[in-house]
Structure formats: structure tokens, C-alpha cells
N, C-alpha and C positions, 0 to 999 in steps of 0.2 A: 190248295188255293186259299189263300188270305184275303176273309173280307170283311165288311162290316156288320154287325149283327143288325145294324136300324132299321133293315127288313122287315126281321122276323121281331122285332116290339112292338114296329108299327101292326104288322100281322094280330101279333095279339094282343095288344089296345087298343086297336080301333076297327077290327077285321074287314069288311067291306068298303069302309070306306076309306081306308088306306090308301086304297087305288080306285080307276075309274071302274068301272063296269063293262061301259061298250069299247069296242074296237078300234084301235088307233087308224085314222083317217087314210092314211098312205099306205099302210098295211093292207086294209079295204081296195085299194085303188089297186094294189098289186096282186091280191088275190082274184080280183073280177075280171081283168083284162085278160091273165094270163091263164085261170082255172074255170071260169066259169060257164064257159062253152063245154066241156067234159059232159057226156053222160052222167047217170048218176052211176053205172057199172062201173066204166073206168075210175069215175071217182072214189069209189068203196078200195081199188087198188093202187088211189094217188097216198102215198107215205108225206103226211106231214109233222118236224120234231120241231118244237116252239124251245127256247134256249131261254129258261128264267121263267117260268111260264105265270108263276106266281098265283094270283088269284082268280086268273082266267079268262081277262077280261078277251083277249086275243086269239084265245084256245078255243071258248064255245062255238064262233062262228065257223069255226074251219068244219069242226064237227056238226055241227046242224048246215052243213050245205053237203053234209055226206062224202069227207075226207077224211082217209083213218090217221087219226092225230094222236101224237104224242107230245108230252110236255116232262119237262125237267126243272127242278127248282132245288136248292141250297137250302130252302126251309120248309119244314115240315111242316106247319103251319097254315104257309102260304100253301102249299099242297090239298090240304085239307079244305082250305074256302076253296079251292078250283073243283074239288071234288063236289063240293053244294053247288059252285055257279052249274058246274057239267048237267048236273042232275035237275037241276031248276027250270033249264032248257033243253032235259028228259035227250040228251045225249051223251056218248060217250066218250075217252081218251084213255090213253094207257099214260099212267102219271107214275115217276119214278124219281126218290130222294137223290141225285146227283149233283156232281161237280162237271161243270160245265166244259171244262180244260180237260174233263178225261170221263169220255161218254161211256157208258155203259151198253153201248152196238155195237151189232156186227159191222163193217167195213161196205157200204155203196146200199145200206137196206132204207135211205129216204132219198124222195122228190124235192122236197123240201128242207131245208131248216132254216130258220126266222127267229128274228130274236126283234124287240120292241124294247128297248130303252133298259136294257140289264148288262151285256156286254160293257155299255159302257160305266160302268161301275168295278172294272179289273183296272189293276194297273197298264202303260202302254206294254209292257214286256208279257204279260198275260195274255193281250190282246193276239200276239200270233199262235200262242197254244190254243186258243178258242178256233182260230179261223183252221188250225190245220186238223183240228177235232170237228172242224164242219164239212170240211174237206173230204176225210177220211170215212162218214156216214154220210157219202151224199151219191148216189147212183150216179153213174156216167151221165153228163148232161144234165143233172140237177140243178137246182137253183138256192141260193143264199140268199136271203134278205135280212135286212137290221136297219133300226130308224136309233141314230146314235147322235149325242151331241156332238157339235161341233164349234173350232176352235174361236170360233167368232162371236159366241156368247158373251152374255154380259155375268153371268154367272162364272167365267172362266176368270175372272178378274178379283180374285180374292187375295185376301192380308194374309190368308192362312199359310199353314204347313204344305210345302208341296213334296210328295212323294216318289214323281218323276217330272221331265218336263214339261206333262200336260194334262199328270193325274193330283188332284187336289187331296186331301185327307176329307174336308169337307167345306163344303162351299159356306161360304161367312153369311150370317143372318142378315134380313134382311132384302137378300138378293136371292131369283127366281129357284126355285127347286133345293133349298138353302135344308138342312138335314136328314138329308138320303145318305149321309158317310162318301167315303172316297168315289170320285167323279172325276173322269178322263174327256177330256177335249180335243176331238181328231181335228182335223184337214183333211180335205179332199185328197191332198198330196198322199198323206200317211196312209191312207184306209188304200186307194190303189198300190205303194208298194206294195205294206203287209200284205195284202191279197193276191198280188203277181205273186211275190216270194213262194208262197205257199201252193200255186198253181194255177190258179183261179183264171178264167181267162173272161171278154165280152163284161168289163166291170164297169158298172155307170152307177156315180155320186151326182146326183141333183140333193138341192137346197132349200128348206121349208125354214123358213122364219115368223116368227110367232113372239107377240108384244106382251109384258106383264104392266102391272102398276100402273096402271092408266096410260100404257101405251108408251112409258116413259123407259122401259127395262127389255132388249131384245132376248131372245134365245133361238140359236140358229141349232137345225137340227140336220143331219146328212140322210139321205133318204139313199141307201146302198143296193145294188144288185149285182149279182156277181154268178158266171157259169161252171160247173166244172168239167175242164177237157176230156174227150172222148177220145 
């Protein structure tokens, strides 16, 4: 998999504060409605994999509500601050140096896998090795989540290099989320094919938009869920 290294500089020049800390909003939302009724037993054997898990802001909570979490990241780096957040809030995760397009599991061994704003950072053609590698470690009836940009940004509007028809090399200064390297912009459209394609069935894309620059700069974000058939 070919990707950008701005990650892993930003990882280690600026480490924490790279990225947020706490948990993205809709992620929260999905995890409480759908997990949060569990015992704490069945939770210790709810499998949660985080896809890009980076420096954890997304990971710790899964783990501190007492779901066995695991996370993947590209940089080892970002790894290591996940490993301080885990421990900061004195729980734990199994954290493993991987490429997201070719998981390192068995076949049906999570409940979960979730991805928060890293998927969309592959090219669109990457995009279906990810989902059928979510596929393939997802238990009968498991659940996929991903909070991924989408094509209605104002960030998708760049002078730049494009590298497919709706992945950027990197979004031009200036404008929102502007040097994270290559960034892909779905449609509601495309995120249901690729997902049927791959098997996924019961797939719901709702829409969270969010203002930069005094309100003057959108960024539209796809809030995804998706089942896989039994």
C-alpha cells in the first residue's frame, strides 16, 4: 500500500498534538446506542479492530468501557503514542504494526471494525481492498463503521495533482484539513456500491457537516454503517 509519510512526521513532531485526544462524536454515538446496554462479561468478549488507530484518541474508549480492542496503524510511531494514551487511562489493546488492505487476522474473529477519518487517506481503488479486508475479519453479523470525507467538501476543491477521480495528492493550503498528504472524497453513491460489491448488506450513509474559517469553509463528512451477511 502506498501512502503518505505526513503521518508519521507529524507523529514525531508534534506527537499528541497531532491529533485530537478524545473521541470522534459519531463514533461515540455509534458505540452507545449499539454497545452500550452489554454487560460488562459479554463486553470483555465483544472484539473491537480500529483501522488506522494512530494515537488513540478512538481506541482508549472502546477499551475503558471494557471491549477487547484492537488497533492497526502504518506507523510505528503513532503506535507508540497509542500505547501512552492506552496506558494513561490504565487500559488496555492489542496494537499491531499493519497495512490496513491486508489484515494480519484470522477470518470472522471481530464484532467490530471502525475506522475514523484514515480509510480516507487510500486511493478510490484501495478503498475496496480495505472494505473486503473488513469483510473478511468481521464475524457473521458484525458491524463496520467509518466517519470518511465526503465529496461535498470544500476541501475537495483543489488546484492540485489528482491521483484518481476523487483522491487528491494533497489538499492545497489554505483550505480545511490542507497537509495530511493524499485524501479521497466519496459520495454516498460510491461508499454503497464499493460496500454491496464486497458483500456488506443493511448499509446506512448519513451526513455531518462541519464549518471552518469563520464559518466561511464546509467539510462534509459520511457517517457509514454497514452489516455483514449471515
Amino acid at each position: 500500500m502506498v501512502i503518505s509519510n505526513s503521518f508519521e512526521e507529524k507523529y514525531v513532531n508534534q506527537g499528541f498534538s497531532s491529533q485530537r485526544k478524545y473521541p470522534n462524536e459519531s463514533f461515540l454515538s455509534f458505540l452507545g446506542s449499539n454497545f452500550f446496554r452489554l454487560p460488562i462479561e459479554k463486553r470483555k468478549q465483544t472484539c473491537f479492530l480500529e483501522l488506522g488507530c494512530g494515537s488513540g484518541a478512538n481506541l482508549w474508549p472502546v477499551a475503558r468501557e471494557g471491549f477487547n480492542a484492537y488497533g492497526v496503524d502504518y506507523s510505528q510511531t503513532g503506535l507508540g503514542l497509542c500505547q501512552q494514551m492506552l496506558e494513561s487511562w490504565g487500559v488496555k489493546a492489542t496494537l499491531s504494526l499493519a497495512d490496513m488492505t491486508s489484515l494480519p487476522f484470522e477470518e470472522g474473529m471481530f464484532d467490530v471494525v471502525f475506522d475514523v477519518v484514515s480509510i480516507q487517506h487510500l486511493t478510490f481503488s484501495q478503498h475496496i481492498d480495505v472494505y473486503q479486508e473488513a469483510f473478511r475479519v468481521l464475524k457473521y453479523e458484525g458491524t463496520f463503521f467509518s466517519y470518511h470525507l465526503g465529496e461535498n467538501s470544500i476541501s475537495a476543491k483543489t488546484k492540485g495533482a489528482m491521483l484518481d477521480h476523487c483522491t487528491v495528492k494533497n489538499i492545497d493550503a489554505g483550505l480545511p484539513l490542507a497537509g495530511n498528504g493524499q485524501t479521497c472524497f466519496l459520495s454516498a453513491n460510491e461508499v454503497r456500491h464499493l460496500l454491496q460489491k464486497v458483500g456488506f448488506v443493511d448499509i446506512k450513509v448519513d451526513k455531518v457537516l462541519r464549518t471552518y474559517g469563520n464559518q466561511s469553509m464546509q467539510v462534509e463528512y459520511l457517517v457509514i454503517e454497514a452489516k455483514k451477511s449471515n
